[in-house]
BALOBA-1460 file (C-alpha; in Angstrom, 3 decimals):
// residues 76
<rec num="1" residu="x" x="0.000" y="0.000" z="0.000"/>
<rec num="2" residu="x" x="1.641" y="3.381" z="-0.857"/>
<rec num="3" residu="x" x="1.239" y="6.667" z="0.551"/>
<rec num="4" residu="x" x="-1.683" y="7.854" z="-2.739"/>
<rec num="5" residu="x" x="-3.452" y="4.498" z="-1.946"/>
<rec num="6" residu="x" x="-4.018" y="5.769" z="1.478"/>
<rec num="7" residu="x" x="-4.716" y="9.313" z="0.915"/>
<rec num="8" residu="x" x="-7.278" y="8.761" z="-1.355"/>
<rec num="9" residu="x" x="-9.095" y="5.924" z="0.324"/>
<rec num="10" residu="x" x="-9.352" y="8.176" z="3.669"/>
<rec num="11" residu="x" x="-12.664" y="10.715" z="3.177"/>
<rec num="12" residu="x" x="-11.347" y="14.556" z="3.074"/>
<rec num="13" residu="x" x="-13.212" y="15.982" z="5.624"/>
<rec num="14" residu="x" x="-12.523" y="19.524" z="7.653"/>
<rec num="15" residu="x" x="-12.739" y="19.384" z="11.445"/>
<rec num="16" residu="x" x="-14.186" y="22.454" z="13.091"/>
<rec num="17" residu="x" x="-11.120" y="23.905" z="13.743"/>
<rec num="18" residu="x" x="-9.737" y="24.293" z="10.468"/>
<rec num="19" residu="x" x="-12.922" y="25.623" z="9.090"/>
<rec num="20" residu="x" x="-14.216" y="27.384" z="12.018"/>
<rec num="21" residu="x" x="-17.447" y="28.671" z="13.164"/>
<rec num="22" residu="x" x="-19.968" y="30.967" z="11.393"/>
<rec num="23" residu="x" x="-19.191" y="34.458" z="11.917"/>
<rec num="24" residu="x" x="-15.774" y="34.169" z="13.215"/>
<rec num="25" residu="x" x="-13.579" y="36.649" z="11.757"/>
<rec num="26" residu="x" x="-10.640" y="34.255" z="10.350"/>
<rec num="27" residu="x" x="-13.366" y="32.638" z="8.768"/>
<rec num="28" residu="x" x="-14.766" y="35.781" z="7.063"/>
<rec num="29" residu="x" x="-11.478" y="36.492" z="6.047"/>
<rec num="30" residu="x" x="-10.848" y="33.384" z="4.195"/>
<rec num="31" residu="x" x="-14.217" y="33.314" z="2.389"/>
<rec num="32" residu="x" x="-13.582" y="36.707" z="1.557"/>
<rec num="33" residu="x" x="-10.130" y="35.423" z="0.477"/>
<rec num="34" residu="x" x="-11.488" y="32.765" z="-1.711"/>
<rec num="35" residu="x" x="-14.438" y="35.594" z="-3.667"/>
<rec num="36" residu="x" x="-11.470" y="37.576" z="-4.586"/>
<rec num="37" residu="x" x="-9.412" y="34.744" z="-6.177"/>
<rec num="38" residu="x" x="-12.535" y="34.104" z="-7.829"/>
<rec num="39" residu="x" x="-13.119" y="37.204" z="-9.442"/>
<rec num="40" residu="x" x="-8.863" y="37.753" z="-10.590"/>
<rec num="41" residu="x" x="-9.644" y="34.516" z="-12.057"/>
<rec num="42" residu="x" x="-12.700" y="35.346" z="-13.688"/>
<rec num="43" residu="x" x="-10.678" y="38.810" z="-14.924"/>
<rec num="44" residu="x" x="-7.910" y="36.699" z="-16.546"/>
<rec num="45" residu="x" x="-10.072" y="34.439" z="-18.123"/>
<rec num="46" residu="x" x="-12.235" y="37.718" z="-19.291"/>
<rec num="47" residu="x" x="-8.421" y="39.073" z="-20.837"/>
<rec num="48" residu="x" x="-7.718" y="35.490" z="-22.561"/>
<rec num="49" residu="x" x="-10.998" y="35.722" z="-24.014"/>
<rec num="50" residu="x" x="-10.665" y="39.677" z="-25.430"/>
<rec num="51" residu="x" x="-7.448" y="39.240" z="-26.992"/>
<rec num="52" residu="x" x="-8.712" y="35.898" z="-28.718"/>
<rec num="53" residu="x" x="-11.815" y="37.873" z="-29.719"/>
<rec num="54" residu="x" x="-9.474" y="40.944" z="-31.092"/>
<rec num="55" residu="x" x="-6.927" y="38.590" z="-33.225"/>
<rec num="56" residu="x" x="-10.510" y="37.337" z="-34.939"/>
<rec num="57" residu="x" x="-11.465" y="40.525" z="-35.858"/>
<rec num="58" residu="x" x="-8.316" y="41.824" z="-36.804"/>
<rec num="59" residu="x" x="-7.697" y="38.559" z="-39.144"/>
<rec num="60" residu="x" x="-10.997" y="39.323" z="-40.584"/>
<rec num="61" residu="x" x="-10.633" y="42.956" z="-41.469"/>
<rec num="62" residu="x" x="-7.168" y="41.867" z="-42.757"/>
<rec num="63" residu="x" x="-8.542" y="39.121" z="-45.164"/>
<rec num="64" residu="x" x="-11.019" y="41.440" z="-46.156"/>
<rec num="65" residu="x" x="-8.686" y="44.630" z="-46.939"/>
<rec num="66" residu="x" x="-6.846" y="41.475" z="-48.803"/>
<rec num="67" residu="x" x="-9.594" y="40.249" z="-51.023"/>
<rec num="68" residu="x" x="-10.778" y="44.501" z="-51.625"/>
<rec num="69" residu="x" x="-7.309" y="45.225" z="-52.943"/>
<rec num="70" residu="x" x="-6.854" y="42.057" z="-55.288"/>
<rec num="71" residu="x" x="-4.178" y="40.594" z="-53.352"/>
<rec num="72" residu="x" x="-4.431" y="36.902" z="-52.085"/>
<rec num="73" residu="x" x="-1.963" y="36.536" z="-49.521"/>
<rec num="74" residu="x" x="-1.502" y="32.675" z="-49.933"/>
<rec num="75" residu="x" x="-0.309" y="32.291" z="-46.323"/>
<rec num="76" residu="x" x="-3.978" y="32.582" z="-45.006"/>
């Protein structure tokens, strides 16, 4: 039996001291920790997804300046 085997076959489960009680400031402060990793995650995804977004429309208008001026790039 190695050391995976056994960490995966025990349940993962928080005593009240690492979690600690409702309304207990360490506790706020890790939930609050945890909303704001959410949302610089949520920000870099949102970045990822503008620049994708921008190379897209910038390939389009390129093709289409392409096709207007006659000129067939054959590297498209």
């Amino acid at each position: 039996m190695n050391l995976t085997t056994l960490y995966i076959s025990q349940p993962s489960l928080a005593c009240a001291t690492c979690i600690g009680q409702d309304g207990q400031v360490t506790t706020l402060a890790a939930n609050g920790a945890v909303y704001v990793m959410f949302v610089s995650l949520a920000f870099v995804f949102l970045c990822i997804a503008a620049v994708v977004v921008s190379f897209a429309r910038r390939a389009k208008r390129y093709a289409a300046a392409q096709a207007a001026n006659g000129v067939i790039d054959p590297t498209l």
